[in-house]
C-alpha positions in Angstrom: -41.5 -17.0 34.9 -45.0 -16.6 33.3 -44.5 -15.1 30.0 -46.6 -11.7 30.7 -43.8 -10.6 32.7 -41.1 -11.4 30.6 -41.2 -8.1 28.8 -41.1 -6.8 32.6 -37.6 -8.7 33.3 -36.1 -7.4 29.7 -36.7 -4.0 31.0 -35.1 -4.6 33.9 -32.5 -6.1 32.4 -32.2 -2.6 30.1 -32.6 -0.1 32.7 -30.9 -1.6 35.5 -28.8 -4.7 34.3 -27.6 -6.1 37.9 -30.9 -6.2 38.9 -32.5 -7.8 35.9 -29.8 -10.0 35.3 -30.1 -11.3 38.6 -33.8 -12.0 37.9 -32.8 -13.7 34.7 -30.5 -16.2 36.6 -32.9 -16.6 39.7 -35.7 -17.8 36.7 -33.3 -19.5 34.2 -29.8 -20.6 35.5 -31.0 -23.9 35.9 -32.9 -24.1 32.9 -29.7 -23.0 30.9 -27.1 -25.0 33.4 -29.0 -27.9 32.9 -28.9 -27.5 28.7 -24.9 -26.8 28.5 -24.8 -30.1 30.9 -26.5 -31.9 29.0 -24.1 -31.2 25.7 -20.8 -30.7 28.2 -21.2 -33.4 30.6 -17.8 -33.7 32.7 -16.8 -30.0 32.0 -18.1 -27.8 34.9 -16.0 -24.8 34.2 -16.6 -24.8 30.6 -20.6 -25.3 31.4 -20.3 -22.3 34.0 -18.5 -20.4 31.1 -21.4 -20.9 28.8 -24.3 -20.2 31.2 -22.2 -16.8 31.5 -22.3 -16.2 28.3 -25.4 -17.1 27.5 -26.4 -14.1 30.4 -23.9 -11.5 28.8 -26.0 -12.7 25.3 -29.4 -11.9 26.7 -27.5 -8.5 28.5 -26.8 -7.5 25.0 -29.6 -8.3 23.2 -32.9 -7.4 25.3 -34.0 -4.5 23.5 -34.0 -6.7 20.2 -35.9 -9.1 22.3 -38.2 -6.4 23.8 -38.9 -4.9 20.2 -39.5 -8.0 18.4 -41.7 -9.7 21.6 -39.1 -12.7 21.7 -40.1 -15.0 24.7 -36.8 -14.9 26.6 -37.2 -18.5 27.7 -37.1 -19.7 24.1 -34.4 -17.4 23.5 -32.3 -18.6 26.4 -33.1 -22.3 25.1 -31.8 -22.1 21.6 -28.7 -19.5 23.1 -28.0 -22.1 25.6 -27.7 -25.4 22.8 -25.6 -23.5 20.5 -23.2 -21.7 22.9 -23.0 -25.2 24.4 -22.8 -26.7 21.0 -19.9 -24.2 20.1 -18.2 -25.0 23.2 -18.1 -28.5 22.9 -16.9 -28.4 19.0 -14.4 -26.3 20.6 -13.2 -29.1 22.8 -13.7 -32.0 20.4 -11.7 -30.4 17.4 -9.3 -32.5 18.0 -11.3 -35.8 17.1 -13.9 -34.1 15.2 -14.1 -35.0 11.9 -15.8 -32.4 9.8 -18.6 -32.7 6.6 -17.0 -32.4 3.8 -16.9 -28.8 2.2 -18.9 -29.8 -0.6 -21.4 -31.9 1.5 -21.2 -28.8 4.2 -22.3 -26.2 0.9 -24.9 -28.5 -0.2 -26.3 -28.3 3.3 -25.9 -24.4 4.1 -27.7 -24.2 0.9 -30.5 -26.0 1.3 -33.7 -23.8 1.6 -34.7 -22.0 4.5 -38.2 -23.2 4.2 -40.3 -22.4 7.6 -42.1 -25.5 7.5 -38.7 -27.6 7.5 -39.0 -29.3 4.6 -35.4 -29.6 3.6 -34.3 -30.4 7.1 -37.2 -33.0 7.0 -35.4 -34.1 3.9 -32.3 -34.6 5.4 -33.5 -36.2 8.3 -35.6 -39.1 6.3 -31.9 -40.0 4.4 -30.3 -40.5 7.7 -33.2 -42.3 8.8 -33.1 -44.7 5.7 -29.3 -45.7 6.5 -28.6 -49.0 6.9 -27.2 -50.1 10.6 -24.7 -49.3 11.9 -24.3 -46.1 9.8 -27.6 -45.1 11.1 -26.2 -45.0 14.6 -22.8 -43.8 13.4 -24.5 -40.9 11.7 -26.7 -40.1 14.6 -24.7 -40.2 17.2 -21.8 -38.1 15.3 -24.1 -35.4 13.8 -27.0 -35.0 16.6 -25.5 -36.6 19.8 -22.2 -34.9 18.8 -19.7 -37.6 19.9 -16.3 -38.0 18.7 -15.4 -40.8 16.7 -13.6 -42.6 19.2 -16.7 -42.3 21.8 -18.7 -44.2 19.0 -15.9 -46.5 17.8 -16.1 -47.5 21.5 -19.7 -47.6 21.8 -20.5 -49.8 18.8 -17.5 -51.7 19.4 -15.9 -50.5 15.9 -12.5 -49.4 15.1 -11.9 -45.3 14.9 -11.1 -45.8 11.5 -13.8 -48.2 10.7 -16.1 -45.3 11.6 -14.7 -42.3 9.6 -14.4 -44.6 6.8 -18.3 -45.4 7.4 -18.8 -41.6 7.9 -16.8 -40.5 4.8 -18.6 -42.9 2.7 -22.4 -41.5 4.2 -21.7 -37.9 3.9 -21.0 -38.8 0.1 -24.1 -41.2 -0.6 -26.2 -38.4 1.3 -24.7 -35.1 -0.9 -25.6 -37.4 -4.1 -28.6 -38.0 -2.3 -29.8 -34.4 -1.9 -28.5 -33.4 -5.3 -30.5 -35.9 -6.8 -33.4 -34.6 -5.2 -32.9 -30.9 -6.4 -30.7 -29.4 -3.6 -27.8 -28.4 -5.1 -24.5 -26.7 -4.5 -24.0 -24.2 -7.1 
């Protein structure tokens, strides 16, 4: 759908939702299908739960979109990767294992700086691990896999990995304390 008739399709979707909502999923199912596949691969009812969701979210929030003049595809993008994302720390709880509260409130507080600046941050320490906690930390944190789907993948124990993980999340809090973002 061409973005001058997006504001077209949120109206619809505000005056008469079955309608507009069917528009929405004849333009974007795919599109948002295809993203919770990606992230729940193996899980087709959990991937048709999300794309369901991620409909009922745009239901409820088109006249936020309409006032502000969010693109909806954007909007269903980043919807799409963190209902996925939620749903899939849903399922993996059970393996996950989480930052550490004070590594978690060192993150949450780094700056929200538009030009990404502390996320760049972040990103050039995980960059600068040494193998194979470079891949450990990448494939835990961004590719969200469990520690026994990397333990496999690398050919590591499970415990060779959290111990690896435990050890990075502390190196990379001391990391971003010593470069001024702090947990206070």
């Amino acid at each position: 759908m061409q973005t001058n008739t997006t504001p077209t399709l949120l109206q619809a979707i505000r005056q008469d939702p079955d309608t507009g909502l069917r528009w929405a999923m004849r333009d974007y199912a795919a599109l948002v299908r295809g993203i919770a596949r990606r992230i729940l691969p193996g899980h087709d009812r959990d991937i048709e739960e999300c794309t369901a969701d991620v409909f009922v979210a745009l239901w409820r929030n088109a006249a936020r979109l309409e006032a502000t003049g969010t693109p909806v595809r954007a909007w269903l993008i980043v919807t799409a990767r963190n209902t996925a994302i939620n749903r899939y720390r849903a399922l993996q709880r059970h393996d996950t294992l989480p930052l550490t509260d004070e590594l978690a409130a060192t993150i949450a507080d780094l700056p929200a700086d538009p030009a990404g600046d502390a996320a760049d941050e972040l990103a050039v320490l995980v960059a600068a691990l040494e193998p194979p906690d470079r891949e450990i930390f990448l494939r835990k944190y961004y590719l969200m896999q469990s520690s026994r789907e990397i333990a496999a993948a690398l050919d590591l124990r499970v415990s060779t990995v959290n111990t690896r993980l435990s050890r990075g999340r502390d190196r990379l809090r001391r990391q971003l304390q010593e470069r001024g973002y702090t947990h206070g």
